[in-house]
N, C-alpha and C positions, 0 to 999 in steps of 0.2 A: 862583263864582270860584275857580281854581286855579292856583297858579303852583308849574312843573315845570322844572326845568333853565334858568332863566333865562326862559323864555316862560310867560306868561300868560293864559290860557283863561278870559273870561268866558263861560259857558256858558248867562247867563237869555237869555229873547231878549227882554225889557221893558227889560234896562238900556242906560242912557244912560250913555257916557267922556267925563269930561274932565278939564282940566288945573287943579290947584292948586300953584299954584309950582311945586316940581322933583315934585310929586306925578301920578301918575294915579288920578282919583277916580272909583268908580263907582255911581252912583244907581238907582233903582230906584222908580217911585211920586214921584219927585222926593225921593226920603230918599237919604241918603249909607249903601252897603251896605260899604264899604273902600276903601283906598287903600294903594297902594304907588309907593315912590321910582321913577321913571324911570331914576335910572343903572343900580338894579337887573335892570332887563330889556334882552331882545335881540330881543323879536319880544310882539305881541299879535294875539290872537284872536278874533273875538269873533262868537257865534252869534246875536247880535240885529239888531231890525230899526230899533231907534231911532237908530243912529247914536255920531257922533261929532262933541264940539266942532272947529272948527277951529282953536283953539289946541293943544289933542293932538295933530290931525296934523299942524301946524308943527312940534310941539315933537319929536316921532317921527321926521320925516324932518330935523331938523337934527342927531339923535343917532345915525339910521342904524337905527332900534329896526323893522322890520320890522310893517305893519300888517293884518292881514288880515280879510274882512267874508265871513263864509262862512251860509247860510239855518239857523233850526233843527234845519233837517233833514239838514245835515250837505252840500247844494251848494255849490261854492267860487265867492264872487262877484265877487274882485278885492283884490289887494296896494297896499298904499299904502307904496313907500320912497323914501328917499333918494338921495341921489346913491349909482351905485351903486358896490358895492364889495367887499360880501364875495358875492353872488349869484352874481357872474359870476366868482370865483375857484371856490365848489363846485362851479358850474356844470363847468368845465374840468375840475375831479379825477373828478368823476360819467363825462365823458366819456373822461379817459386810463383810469379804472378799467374803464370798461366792454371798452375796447381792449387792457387786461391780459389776457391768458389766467389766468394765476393766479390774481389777485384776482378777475377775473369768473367762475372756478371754484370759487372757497372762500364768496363770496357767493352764488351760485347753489345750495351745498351747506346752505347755512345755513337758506336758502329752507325746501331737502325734509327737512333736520334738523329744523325747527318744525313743517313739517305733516305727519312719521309721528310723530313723538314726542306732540305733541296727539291725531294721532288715536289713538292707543295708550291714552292716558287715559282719551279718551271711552269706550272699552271698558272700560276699567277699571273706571271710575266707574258705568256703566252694571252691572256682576258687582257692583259692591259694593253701591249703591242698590236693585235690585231682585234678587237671586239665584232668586226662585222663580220669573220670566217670562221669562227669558233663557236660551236653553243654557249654561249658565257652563261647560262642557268646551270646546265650539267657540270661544267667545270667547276664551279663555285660552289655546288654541292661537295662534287670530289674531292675540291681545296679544304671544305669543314672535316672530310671526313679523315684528310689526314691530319688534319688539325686535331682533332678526337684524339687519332690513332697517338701518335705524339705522347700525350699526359697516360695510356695505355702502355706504352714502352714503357716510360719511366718508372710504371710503379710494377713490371714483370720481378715475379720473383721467383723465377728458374728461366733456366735459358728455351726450354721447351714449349714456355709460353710464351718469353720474345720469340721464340722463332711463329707461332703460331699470327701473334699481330702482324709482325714484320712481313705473313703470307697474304691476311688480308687488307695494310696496305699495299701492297706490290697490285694486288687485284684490281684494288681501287686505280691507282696511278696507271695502269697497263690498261683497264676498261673505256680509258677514255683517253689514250695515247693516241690513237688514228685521229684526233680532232687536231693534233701539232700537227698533221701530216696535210701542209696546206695547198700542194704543187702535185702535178705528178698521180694523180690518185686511181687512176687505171692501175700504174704498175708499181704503188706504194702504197699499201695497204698494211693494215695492221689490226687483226682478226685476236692477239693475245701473245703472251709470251711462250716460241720452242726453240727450244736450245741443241740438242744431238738425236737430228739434228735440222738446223733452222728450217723451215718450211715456208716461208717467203722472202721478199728480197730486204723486206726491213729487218726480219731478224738474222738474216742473213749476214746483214752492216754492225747491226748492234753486238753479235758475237765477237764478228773480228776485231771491232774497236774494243771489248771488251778483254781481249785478247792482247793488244796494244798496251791498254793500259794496266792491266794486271802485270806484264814485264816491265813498264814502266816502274810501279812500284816494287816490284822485288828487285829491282836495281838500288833504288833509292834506303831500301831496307840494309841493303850489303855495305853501303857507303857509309851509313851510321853502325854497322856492327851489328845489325840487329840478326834475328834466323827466322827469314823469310816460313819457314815452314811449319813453327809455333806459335798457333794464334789463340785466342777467343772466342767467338764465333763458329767459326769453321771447326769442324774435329778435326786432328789430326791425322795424316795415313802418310805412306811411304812415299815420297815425288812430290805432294801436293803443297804447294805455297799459302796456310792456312792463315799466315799473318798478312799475306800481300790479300787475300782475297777479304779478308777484314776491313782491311782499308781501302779497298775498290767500292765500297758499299757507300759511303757519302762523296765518292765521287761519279758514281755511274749516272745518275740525272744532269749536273750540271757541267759536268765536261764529255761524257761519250753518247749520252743521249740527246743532249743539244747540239753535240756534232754534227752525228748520225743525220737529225734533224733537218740543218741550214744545209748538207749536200742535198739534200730531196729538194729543199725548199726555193734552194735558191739554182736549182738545175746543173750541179756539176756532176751529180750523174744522172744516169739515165736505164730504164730496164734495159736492154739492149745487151749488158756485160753479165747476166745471168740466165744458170742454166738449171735447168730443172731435171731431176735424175728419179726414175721407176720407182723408186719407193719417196717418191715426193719431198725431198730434199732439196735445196736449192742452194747452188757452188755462187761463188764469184771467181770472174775469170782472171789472167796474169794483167791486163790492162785496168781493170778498175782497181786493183790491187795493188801498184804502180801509182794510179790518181789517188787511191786514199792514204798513201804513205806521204804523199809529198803534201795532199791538204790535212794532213794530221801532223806534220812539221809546221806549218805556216800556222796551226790553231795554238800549238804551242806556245811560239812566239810572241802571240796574242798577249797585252800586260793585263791584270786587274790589281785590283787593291785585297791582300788579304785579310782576311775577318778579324786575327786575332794580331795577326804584325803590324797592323796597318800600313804597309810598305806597298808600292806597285812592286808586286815581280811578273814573270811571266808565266801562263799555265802550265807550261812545260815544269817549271819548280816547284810545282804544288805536293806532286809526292814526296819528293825531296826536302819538305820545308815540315809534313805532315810526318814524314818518317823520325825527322831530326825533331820533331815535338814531344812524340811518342816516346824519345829515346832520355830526355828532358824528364820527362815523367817518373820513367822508370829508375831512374838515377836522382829521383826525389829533390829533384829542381823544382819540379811544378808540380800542385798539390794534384790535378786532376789532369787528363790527356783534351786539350782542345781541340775537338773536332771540328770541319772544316764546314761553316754556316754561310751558305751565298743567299743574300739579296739583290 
């Protein structure tokens, strides 16, 4: 159980919510694990499968408290509110912001500010962690030159130009990605970024974690009200999640590619579960797919300290915590969207 910013994240998936007086009380084993005052909250969360009294969610939708019932695993299953009221006010500012050129440019910036500055670290962290397996002159170059790239974001004044840096650090960061790759390097190799689709077995991991966490956040997007499929960045088209893929972008260095990473690194898998297909494709099988679900729940679990909250949560909360910022923002709580800076 966590409460951040006024919403509340029961995180077991055993417990059972419900209502004591003006309380929300929640159980576990049928034992009372806490409780907190209902005025105090604006929205709950809850990653279980037991449910909810129906007294809480009367008492939730007569205070307007936002309910949401999302799997352990992090799929979003359906909001329970109120008459509505404030949804369909962010709702509308989500859409005049997207329709800003300005604000959809300095949100857009914020985007590839989070994912060169992360991925600058992972270099970093990587020269400091291991110095005797890494080129630390190359990487240290590569470190300046997102460092460059950085004060180049910020002064982009169309998005066609951020997207243009944004391609050459990705270049940078990816031309010297096979130096993380410290284990393994027969059958973990890293030649560049392909995507549809992968063509070896690291991009092959980095996809589907990619994939992981992009539903990750279009969950997290749902539970704040947001629309998953109007973003910044991304253009919009029919199907596509243009705001979840916005915000996958300061987190794909420091949580899916450092994943990706510590399984190579630390041998939890192995080539062995990959298959290579005629037009040089490369699957992963139903068993490594099974091992990365259940070591992609236990990295969740994983706490740190967040940048802007200073709170330990766990990185499983991350989109959730960055969704609920985002949502802050646009309901002119907070002057700017703080993007999510790992050191």
């Amino acid at each position: 159980m966590k409460k951040l910013l006024n919403t509340l994240y029961v995180t077991s998936e055993n417990s059972y919510l419900a209502l004591d007086g003006e309380n929300i009380v929640i159980y576990e084993e049928q034992e009372e694990r806490g409780r907190l005052p209902l005025h105090n909250l604006e929205g709950i969360v809850s990653f279980g499968y037991r449910g909810t009294s129906p007294a809480l969610m009367g008492a939730c939708a007569d205070r307007n408290i936002s309910l949401c019932y999302v799997t352990p695993q992090g799929r979003f299953l359906a909001r329970v509110t109120g008459k509505v009221r404030g949804n369909v006010l962010l709702r509308k500012q989500q859409y005049e912001s997207s329709q800003d050129n300005a604000i959809s440019l300095e949100n857009a910036k914020n985007c590839i500010v989070g994912k060169v500055y992360n991925a600058r670290w992972v270099l970093e962290r990587a020269v400091r962690d291991h110095p005797l397996q890494v080129d630390v002159e190359k990487m240290k170059n590569a470190s300046q030159q997102l460092k460059n790239s950085l004060i180049q974001i910020q002064s982009s004044e169309s998005k066609e130009q951020l997207r243009g840096y944004e391609g050459e650090a990705a270049s940078v960061y990816f031309g010297v990605f096979d130096e993380l790759i410290l284990q393994q390097k027969k059958e973990f190799f890293f030649h560049g970024r392909s995507k549809r689709p992968p063509m070896d077995n690291v991009n092959a991991m980095l996809s589907f974690t990619y994939t992981l966490l992009t539903n990750n956040i279009v969950s997290a997007l749902e539970c704040v009200g947001l629309d998953s499929c109007v973003g910044y960045l991304h253009t919009e088209r029919p199907g596509r999640a243009s705001l979840a893929l916005d915000l996958i972008e300061e987190l794909r260095p420091v949580l899916a590619d450092r994943f990706v990473l510590s399984l190579i690194n630390k041998k939890i898998v192995t080539g062995k579960n990959f298959t290579k297909k005629e037009n040089g494709a490369v699957l992963m099988d139903d068993e490594i797919r099974k091992k990365f679900l259940t070591e992609w729940q236990k990295k969740k679990k994983e706490t740190i300290t967040h940048p802007y909250l200073n709170e330990k949560i766990e990185w499983g909360m991350i989109p959730y915590v960055q969704s609920m910022l985002l949502a802050r923002y646009l309901r002119g709580d907070l002057d700017s969207y703080p993007v999510f800076l790992w050191k």
